[in-house]
C-alpha positions as a Markdown table, in Angstrom:
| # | Residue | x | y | z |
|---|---|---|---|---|
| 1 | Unk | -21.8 | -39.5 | -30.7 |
| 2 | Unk | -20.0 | -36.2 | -30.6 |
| 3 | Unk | -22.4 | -35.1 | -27.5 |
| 4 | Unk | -21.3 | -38.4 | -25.8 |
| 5 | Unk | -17.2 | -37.9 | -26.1 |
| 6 | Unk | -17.7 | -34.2 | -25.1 |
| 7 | Unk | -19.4 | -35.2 | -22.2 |
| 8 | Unk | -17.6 | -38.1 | -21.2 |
| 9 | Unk | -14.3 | -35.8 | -21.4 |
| 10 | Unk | -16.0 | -33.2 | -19.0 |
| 11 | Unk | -16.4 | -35.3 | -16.9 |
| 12 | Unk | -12.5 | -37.0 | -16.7 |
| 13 | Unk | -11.4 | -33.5 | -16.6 |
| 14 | Unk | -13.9 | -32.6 | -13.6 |
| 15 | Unk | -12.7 | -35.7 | -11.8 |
| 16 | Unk | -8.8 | -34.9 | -12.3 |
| 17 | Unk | -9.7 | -31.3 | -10.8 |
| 18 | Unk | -11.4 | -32.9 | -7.8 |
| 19 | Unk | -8.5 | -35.3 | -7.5 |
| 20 | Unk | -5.6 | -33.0 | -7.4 |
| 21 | Unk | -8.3 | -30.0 | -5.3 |
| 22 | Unk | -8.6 | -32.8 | -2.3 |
| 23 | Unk | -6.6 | -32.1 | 0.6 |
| 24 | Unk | -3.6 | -35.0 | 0.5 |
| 25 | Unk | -5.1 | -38.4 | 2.9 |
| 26 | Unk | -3.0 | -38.8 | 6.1 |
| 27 | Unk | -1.4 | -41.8 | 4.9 |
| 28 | Unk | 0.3 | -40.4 | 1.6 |
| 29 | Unk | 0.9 | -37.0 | 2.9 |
| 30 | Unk | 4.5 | -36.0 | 2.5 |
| 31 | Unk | 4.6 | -32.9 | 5.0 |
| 32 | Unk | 8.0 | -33.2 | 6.1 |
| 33 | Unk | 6.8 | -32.1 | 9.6 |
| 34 | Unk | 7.0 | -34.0 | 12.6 |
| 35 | Unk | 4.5 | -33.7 | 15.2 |
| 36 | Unk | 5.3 | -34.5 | 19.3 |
| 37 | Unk | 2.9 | -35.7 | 20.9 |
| 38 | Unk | 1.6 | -35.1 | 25.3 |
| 39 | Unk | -0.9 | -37.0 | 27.5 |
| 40 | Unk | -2.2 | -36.8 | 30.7 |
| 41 | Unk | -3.2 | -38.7 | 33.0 |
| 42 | Unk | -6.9 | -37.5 | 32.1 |
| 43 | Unk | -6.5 | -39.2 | 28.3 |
| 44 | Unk | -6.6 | -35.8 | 26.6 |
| 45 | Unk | -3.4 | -35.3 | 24.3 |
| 46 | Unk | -1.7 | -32.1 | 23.3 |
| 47 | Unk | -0.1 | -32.4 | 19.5 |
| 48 | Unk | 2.9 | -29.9 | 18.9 |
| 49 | Unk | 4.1 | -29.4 | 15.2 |
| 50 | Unk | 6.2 | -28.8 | 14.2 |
| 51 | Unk | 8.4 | -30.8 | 16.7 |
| 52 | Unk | 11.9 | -29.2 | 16.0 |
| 53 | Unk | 10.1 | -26.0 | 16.2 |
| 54 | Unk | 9.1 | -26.3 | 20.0 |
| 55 | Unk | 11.0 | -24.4 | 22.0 |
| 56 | Unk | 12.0 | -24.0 | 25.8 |
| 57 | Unk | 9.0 | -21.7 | 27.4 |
| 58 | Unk | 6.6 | -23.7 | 25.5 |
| 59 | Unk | 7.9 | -27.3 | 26.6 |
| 60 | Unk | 7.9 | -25.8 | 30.5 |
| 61 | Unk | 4.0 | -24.7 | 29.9 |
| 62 | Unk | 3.2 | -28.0 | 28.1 |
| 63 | Unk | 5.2 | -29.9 | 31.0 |
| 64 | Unk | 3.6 | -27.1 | 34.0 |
| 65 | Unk | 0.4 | -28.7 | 32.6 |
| 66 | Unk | 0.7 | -31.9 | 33.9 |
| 67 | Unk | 1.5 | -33.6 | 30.0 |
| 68 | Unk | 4.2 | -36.2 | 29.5 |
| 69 | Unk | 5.9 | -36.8 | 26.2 |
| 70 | Unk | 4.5 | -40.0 | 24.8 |
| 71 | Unk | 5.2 | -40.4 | 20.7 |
| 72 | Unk | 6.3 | -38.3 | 17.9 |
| 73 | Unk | 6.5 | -39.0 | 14.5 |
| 74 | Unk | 5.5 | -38.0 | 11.0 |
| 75 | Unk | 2.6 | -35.7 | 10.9 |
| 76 | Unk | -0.2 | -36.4 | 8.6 |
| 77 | Unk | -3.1 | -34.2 | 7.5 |
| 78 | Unk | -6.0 | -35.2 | 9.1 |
| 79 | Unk | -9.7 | -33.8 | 9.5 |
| 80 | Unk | -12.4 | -33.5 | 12.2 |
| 81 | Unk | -15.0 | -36.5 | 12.8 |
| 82 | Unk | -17.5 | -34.5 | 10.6 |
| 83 | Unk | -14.6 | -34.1 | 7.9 |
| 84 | Unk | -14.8 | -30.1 | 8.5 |
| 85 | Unk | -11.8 | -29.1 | 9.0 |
| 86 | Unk | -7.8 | -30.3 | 7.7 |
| 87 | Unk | -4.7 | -29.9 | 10.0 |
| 88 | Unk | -1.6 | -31.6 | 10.1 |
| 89 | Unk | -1.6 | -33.6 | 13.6 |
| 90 | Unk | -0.5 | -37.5 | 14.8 |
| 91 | Unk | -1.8 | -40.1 | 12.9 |
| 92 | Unk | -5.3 | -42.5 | 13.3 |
| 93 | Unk | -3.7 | -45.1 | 15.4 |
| 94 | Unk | -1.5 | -43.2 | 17.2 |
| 95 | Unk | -4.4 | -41.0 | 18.8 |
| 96 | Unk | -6.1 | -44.8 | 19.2 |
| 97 | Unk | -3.0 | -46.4 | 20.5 |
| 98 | Unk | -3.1 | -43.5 | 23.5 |
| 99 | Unk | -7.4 | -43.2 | 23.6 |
| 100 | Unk | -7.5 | -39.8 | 23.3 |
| 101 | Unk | -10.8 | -38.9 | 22.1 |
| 102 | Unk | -9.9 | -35.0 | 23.2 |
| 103 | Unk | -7.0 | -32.9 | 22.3 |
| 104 | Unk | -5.6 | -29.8 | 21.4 |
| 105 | Unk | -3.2 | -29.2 | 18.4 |
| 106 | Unk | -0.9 | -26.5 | 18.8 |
| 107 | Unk | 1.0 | -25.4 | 15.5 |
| 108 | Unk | 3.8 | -23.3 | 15.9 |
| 109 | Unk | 4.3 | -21.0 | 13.2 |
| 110 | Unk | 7.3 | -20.3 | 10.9 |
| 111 | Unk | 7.9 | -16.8 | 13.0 |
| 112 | Unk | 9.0 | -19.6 | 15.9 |
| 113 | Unk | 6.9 | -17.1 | 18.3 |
| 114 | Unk | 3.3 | -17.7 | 17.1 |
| 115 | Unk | 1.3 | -20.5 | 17.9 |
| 116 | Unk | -2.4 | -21.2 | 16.3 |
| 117 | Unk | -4.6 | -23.4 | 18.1 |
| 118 | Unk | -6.9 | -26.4 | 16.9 |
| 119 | Unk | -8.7 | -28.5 | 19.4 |
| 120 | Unk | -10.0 | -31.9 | 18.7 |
| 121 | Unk | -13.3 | -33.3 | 20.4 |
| 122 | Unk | -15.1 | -36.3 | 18.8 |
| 123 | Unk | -18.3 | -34.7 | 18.9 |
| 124 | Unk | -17.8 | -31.6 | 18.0 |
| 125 | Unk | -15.4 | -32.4 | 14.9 |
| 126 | Unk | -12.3 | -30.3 | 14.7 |
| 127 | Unk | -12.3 | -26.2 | 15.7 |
| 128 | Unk | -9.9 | -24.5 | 13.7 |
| 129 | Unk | -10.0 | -20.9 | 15.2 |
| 130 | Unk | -8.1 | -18.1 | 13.1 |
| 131 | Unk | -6.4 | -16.4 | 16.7 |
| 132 | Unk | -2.2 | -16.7 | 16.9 |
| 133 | Unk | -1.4 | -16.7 | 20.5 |
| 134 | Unk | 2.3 | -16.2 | 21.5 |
| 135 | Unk | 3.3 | -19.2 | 25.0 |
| 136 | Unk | 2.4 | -16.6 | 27.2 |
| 137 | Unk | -1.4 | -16.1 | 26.7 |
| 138 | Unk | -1.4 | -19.8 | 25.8 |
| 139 | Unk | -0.9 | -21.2 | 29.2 |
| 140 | Unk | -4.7 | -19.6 | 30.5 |
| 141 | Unk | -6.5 | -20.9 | 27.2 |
| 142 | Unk | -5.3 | -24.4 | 27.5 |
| 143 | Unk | -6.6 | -24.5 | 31.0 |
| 144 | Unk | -10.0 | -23.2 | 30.3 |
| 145 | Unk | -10.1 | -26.0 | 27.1 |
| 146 | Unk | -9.3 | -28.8 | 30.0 |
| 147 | Unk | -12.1 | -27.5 | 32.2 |
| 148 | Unk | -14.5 | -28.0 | 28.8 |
| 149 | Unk | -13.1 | -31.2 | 28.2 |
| 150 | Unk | -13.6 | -32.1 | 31.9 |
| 151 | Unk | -17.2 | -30.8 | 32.3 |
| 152 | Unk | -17.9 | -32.9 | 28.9 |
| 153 | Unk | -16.5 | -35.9 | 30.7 |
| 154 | Unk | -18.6 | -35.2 | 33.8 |
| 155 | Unk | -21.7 | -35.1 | 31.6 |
| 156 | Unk | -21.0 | -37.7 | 29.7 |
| 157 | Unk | -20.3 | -39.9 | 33.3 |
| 158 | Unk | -24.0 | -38.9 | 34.4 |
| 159 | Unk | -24.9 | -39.9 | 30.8 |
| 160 | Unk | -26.3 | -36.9 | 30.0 |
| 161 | Unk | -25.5 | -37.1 | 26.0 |
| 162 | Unk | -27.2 | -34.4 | 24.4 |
| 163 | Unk | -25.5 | -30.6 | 24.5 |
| 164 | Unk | -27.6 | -28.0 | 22.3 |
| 165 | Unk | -26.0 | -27.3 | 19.3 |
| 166 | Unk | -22.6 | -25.5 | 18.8 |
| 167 | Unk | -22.4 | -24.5 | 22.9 |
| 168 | Unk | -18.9 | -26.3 | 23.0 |
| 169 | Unk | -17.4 | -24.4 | 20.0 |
| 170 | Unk | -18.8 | -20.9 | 20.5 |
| 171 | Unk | -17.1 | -21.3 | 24.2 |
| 172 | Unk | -13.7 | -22.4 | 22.2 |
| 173 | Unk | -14.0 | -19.7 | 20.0 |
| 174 | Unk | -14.3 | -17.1 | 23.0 |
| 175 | Unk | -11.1 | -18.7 | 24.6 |
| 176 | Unk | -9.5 | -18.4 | 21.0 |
């Protein structure tokens, strides 16, 4: 009987630790940033956070781009389609609401110079590279991501479905 009480509190105790160690779901996460969201005319989004963060040079790049504001909100912490990754970004039915299946999150960092880069891509999941890029050297990455995001489209359009295996985010990680 002992046995059973000592294992039966393990187990509570495991399952509080697991409970608090899971990252916060994106509809009770109380972040306190707000995201601004971009689309083009392509469907592929551009997520800023936080939004009072974003400054001039990096609203003329987004804008130079050919993205138009379209929501902002409440960030929430979200993962990739293979639940690999967490970053703060817009929430489920926003990115539904708009049909963006591929975007890139920007996230500007408390120094309000750096900028670390996520991109978004249904098959793929969610890449989280480690790089901080200052607007500047931004600009030529972002391009080079649309290209990918294109060529995927292009593919998927001659319904060609299968790409070996990590191609997509070894060419992100180069650009990041």
């Amino acid at each position: 009987m002992k046995r059973h009480l000592q294992t039966r509190m393990a187990v509570t105790v495991w399952a509080w630790v697991l409970v608090l160690a899971l990252p916060v779901s994106g509809k009770t996460a109380g972040s306190g940033y707000e995201y601004q969201l971009y689309s083009n005319p392509e469907n592929f989004g551009l997520v800023i956070f936080p939004r009072k963060m974003i400054f001039p040079e990096l609203e003329e790049t987004v804008q130079s781009l050919g993205f138009k504001k379209v929501e902002s909100g409440k960030a929430v912490m979200r993962s990739g389609s293979k639940k690999e990754n967490f970053t703060y970004m817009m929430p489920k039915a926003v990115q539904k609401k708009h049909w963006l299946e591929k975007f890139i999150i920007l996230q500007i960092l408390t120094d309000g110079v750096g900028i670390m880069v996520g991109i978004y891509e249904q098959e793929f999941g969610l890449t989280l590279p480690t790089k901080v890029f200052i607007a500047e050297g931004l600009k030529d990455n972002i391009l080079k991501t649309l290209k990918i995001f294109r060529r995927q489209l292009r593919e998927e359009k001659q319904e060609i479905h299968w790409v070996p295996d990590g191609i997509m985010k070894n060419e992100w990680r180069r650009l990041y």
